[in-house]
C-alpha positions as CSV (number, residue, x, y, z in Angstrom):
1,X,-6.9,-40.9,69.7
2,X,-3.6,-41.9,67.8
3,X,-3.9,-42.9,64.7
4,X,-1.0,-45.5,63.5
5,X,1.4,-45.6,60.7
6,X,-0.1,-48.9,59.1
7,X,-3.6,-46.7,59.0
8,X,-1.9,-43.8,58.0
9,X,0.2,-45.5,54.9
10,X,-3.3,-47.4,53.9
11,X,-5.2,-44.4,54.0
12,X,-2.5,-42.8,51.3
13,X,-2.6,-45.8,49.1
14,X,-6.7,-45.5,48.9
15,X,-6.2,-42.0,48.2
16,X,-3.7,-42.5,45.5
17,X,-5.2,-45.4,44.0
18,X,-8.6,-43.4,43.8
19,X,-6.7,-40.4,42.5
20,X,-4.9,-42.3,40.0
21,X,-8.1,-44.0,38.5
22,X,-10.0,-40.7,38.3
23,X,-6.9,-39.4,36.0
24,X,-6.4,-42.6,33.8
25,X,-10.1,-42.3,33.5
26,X,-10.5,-38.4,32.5
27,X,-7.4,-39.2,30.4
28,X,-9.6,-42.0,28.6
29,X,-12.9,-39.2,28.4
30,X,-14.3,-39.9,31.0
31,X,-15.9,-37.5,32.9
32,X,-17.5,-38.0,36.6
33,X,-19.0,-34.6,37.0
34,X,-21.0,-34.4,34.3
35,X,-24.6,-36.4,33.8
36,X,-24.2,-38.5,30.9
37,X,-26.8,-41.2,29.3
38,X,-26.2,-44.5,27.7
39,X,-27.1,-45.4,24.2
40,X,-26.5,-48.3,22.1
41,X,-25.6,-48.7,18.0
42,X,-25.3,-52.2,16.4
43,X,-22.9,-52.7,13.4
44,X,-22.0,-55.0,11.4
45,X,-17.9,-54.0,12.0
46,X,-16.5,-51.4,13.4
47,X,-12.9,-51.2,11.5
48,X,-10.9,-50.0,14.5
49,X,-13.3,-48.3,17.0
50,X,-11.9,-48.5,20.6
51,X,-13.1,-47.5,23.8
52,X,-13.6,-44.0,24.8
53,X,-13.1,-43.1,21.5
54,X,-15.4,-39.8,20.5
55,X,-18.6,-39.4,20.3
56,X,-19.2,-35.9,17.9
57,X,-21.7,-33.9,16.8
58,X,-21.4,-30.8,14.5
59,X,-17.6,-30.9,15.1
60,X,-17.8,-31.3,18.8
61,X,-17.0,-34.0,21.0
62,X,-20.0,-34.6,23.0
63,X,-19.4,-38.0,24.5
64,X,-17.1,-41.3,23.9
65,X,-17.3,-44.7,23.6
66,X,-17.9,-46.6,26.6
67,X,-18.7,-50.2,25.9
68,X,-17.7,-52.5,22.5
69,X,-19.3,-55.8,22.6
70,X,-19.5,-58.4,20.6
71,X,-23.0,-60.1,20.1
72,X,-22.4,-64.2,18.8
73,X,-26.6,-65.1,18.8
74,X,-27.0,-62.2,16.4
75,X,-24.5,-62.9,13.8
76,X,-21.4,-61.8,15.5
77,X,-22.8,-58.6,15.4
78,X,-21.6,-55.6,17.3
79,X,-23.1,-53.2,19.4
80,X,-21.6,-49.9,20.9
81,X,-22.5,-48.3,24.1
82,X,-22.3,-44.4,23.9
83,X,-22.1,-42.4,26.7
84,X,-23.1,-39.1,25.5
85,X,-24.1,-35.9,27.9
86,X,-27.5,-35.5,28.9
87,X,-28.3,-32.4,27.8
88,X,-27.8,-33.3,24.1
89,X,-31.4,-34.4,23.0
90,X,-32.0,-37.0,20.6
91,X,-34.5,-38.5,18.7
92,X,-35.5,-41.9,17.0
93,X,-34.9,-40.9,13.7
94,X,-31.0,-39.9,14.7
95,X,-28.3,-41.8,13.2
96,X,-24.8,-42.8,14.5
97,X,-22.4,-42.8,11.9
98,X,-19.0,-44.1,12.1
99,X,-16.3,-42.7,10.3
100,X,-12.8,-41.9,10.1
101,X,-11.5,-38.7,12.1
102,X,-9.4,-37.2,9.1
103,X,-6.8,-39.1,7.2
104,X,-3.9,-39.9,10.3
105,X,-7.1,-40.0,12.7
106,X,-8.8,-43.2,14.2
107,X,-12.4,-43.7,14.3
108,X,-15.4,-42.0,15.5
109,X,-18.8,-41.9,15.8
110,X,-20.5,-38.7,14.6
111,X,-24.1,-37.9,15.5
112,X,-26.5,-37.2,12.5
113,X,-29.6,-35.1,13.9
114,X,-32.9,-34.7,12.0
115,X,-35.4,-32.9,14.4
116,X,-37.7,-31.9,11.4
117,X,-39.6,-35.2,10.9
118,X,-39.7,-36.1,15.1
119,X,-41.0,-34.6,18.4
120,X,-40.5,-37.4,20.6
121,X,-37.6,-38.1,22.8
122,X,-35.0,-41.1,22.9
123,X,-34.6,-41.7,26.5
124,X,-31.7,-43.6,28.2
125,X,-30.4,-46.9,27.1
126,X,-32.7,-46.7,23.9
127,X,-30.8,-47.4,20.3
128,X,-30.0,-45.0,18.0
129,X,-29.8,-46.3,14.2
130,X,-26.6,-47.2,13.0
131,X,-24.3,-46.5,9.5
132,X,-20.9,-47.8,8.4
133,X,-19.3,-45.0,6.4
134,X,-17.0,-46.0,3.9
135,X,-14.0,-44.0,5.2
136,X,-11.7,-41.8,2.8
137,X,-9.1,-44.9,2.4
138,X,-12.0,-47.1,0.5
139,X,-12.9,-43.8,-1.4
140,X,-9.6,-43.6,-2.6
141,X,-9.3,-46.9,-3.4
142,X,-12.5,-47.2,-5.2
143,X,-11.2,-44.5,-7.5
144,X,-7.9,-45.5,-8.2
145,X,-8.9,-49.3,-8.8
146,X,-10.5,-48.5,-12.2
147,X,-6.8,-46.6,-13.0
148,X,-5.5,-49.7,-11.9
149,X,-7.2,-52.0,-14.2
150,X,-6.7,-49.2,-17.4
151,X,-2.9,-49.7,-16.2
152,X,-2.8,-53.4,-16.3
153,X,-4.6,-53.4,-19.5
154,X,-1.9,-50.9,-21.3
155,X,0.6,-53.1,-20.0
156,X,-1.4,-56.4,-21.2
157,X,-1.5,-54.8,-24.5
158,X,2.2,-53.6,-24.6
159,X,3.1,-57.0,-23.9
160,X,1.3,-58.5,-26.8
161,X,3.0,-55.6,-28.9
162,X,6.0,-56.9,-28.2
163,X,5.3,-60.2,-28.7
164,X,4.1,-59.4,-32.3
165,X,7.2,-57.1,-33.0
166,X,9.6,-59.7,-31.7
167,X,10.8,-61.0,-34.8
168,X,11.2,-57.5,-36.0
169,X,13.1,-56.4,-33.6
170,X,15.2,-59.7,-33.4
171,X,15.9,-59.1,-37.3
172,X,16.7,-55.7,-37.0
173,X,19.4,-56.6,-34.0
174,X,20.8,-58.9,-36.4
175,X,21.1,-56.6,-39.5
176,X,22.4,-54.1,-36.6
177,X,25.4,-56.7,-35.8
178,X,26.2,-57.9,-39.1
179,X,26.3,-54.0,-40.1
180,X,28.5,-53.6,-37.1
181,X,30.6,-56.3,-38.1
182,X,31.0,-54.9,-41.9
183,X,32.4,-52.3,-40.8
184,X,34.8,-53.4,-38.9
185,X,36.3,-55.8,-41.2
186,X,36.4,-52.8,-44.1
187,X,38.2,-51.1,-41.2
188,X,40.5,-53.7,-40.8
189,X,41.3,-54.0,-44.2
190,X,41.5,-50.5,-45.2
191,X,44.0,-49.6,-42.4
192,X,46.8,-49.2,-44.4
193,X,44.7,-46.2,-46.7
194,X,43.5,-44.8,-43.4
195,X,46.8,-44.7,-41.7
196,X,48.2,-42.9,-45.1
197,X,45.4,-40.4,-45.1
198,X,45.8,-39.4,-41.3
199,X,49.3,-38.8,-41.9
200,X,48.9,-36.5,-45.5
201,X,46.3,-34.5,-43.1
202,X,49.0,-33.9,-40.9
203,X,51.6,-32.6,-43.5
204,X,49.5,-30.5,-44.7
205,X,48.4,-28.9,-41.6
206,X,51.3,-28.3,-40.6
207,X,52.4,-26.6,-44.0
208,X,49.0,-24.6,-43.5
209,X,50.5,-23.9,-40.0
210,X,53.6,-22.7,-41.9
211,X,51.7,-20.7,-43.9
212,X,49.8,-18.9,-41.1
213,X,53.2,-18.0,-39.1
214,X,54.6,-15.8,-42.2
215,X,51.1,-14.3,-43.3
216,X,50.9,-11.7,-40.4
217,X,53.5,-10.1,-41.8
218,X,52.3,-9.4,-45.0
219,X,49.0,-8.4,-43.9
220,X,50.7,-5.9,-41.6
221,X,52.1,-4.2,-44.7
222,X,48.9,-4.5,-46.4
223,X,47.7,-2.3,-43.4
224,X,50.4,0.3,-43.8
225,X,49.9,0.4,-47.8
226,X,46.1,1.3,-46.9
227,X,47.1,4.0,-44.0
228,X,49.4,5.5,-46.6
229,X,47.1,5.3,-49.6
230,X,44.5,7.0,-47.3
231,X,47.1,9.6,-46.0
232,X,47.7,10.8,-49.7
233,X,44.1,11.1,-50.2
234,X,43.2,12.9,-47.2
235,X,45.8,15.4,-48.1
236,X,45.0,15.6,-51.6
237,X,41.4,16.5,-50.2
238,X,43.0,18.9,-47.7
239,X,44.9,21.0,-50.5
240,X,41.8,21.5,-52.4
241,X,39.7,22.6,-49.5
242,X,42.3,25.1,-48.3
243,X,42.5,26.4,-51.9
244,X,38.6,26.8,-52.6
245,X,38.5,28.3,-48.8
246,X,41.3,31.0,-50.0
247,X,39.3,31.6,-53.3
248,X,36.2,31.9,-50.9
249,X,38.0,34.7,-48.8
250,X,39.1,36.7,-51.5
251,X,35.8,37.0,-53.1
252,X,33.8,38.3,-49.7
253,X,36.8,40.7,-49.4
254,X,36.3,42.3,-52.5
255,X,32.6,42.6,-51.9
256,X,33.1,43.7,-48.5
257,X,35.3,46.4,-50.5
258,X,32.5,47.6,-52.9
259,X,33.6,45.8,-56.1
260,X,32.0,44.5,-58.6
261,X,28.2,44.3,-59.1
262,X,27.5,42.1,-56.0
263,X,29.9,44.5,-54.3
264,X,27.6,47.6,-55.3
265,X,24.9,46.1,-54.6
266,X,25.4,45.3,-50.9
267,X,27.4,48.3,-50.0
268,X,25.6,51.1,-51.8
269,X,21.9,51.4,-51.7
270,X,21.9,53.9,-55.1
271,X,21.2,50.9,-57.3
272,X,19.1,49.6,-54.5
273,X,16.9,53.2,-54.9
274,X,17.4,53.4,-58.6
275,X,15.9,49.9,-59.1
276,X,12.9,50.9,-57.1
277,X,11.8,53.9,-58.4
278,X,11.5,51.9,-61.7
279,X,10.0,49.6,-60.5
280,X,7.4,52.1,-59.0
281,X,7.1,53.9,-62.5
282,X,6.7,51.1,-64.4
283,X,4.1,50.4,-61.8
284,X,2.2,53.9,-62.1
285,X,2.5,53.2,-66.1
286,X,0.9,50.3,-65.9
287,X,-1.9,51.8,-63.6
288,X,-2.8,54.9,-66.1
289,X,-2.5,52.7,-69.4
290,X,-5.2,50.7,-67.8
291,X,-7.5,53.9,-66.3
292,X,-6.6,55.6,-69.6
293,X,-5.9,53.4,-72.5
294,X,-6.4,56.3,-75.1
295,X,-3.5,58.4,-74.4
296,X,-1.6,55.2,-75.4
297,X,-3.2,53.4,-78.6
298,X,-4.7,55.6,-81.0
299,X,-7.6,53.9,-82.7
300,X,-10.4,56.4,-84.4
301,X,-12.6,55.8,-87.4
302,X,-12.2,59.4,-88.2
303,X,-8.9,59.6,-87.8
304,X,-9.2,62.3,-84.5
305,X,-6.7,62.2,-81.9
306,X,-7.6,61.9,-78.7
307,X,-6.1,63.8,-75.7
């Protein structure tokens, strides 16, 4: 059997069509191989929530948005189909929150779980309760409006300061430009006087300018009057040294030599001995006038001598 080119090029489109709209779609969330079941939420808006945009719980994307519908009998209303997988089990008392996802993100719906309560089931197509977060934007500008209205009142009241101090501050301007003015009339008139003393400040700096070119000069022969006066001192200082030095010299010599009684003394040791066997006497003296008292005072009622 021969199959044609028209069947052929047919065949390929179908196949490339179907292809296409399986990736669009799995692009989009939506996944064909995995069992999914439909619930609904009703809000009042939903700020910005698209199709197959997430459906989370704990963190993780368990299912998108499949449906947004708008419901005119019911107060133009809202509801929300969700296709979430099946194996996530829910139950009457969940809610479906939507929120923001992050500050840059869009919207989503997040899944709020309470088992403790409930035992039963939802099953598919049932309709899970529904909550409008207020999204970190209103936070924000919730509270920053109440720094907004303290602003406008400090401004408010800065204004009516103003307004109170304007005459002072218009007065003082004035007394500010008539000053100005004062002073440049006195200026003015005084121009000659001012011109005379700018020009005596300039003789005489440039007689103290004078003055300063001849005064290194004389305080270089200050300099040398001081180096000289302290040259004669220092030798002065020197002569006297070198003369109590000598004097020093001569006298260790003549110990050295034996003369004198400093000289005796360090060279011989005779005096040396001498002065310590007196010393030693005197000592034993003093030792028997104390063990033997009698032998030195002679003291008797009788007027017998002791020996």
């Amino acid at each position: 059997m021969r199959v044609s080119k028209e069947f052929k090029v047919g065949l390929l489109a179908v196949v490339s069509i179907t292809i296409l709209y399986l990736g669009f779609n799995f692009l989009k969330g939506i996944d064909f191989f995995s069992a999914t079941n439909q619930y609904y939420a009703v809000y009042d808006e939903i700020d910005g929530l698209n199709v197959s945009n997430d459906v989370i719980l704990n963190g993780l994307s368990v299912g998108r948005v499949a449906k947004v519908k708008i419901l005119p009998g019911s107060g133009n209303k809202i509801v929300v189909e969700l296709d979430i997988n099946s194996d996530i089990e829910l139950h009457p008392n969940t809610i479906a929150l939507l929120t923001d996802q992050g500050l840059l993100g869009g919207k989503i719906v997040e899944l709020i779980i309470d088992s403790k309560n409930s035992t039963t089931l939802l099953e598919d197509g049932d309709t899970l309760n529904s909550e409008l977060d207020q999204g970190l934007i209103a936070s924000v500008s919730e509270t920053a409006s109440p720094l907004v209205d303290d602003l406008g009142i400090t401004i408010k009241q800065i204004n009516q300061l103003l307004q109170k101090n304007n005459e002072s501050i218009t007065s003082t301007m004035q007394n500010l430009e008539q000053s100005s003015l004062l002073l440049k009339q006195t200026m003015q008139q005084n121009q000659s006087e001012i011109n005379n003393l700018i020009t005596n400040y300039s003789d005489v700096a440039k007689q103290l300018a004078f003055i300063l070119q001849d005064l290194p000069p004389v305080v270089k022969k200050m300099n040398q009057f001081a180096d000289s006066l302290n040259d004669m001192q220092l030798a002065q200082t020197a002569k006297k040294l070198d003369a109590t030095m000598a004097s020093l010299n001569q006298s260790m010599e003549k110990i050295n030599q034996g003369q004198g009684t400093l000289g005796k003394l360090v060279n011989d040791d005779s005096l040396y001995v001498n002065l310590n066997q007196a010393v030693e006497s005197f000592d034993k003296l003093m030792i028997d006038l104390k063990e033997r008292p009698g032998r030195y005072v002679n003291f008797s009622v009788f007027g017998k001598k002791q020996d």
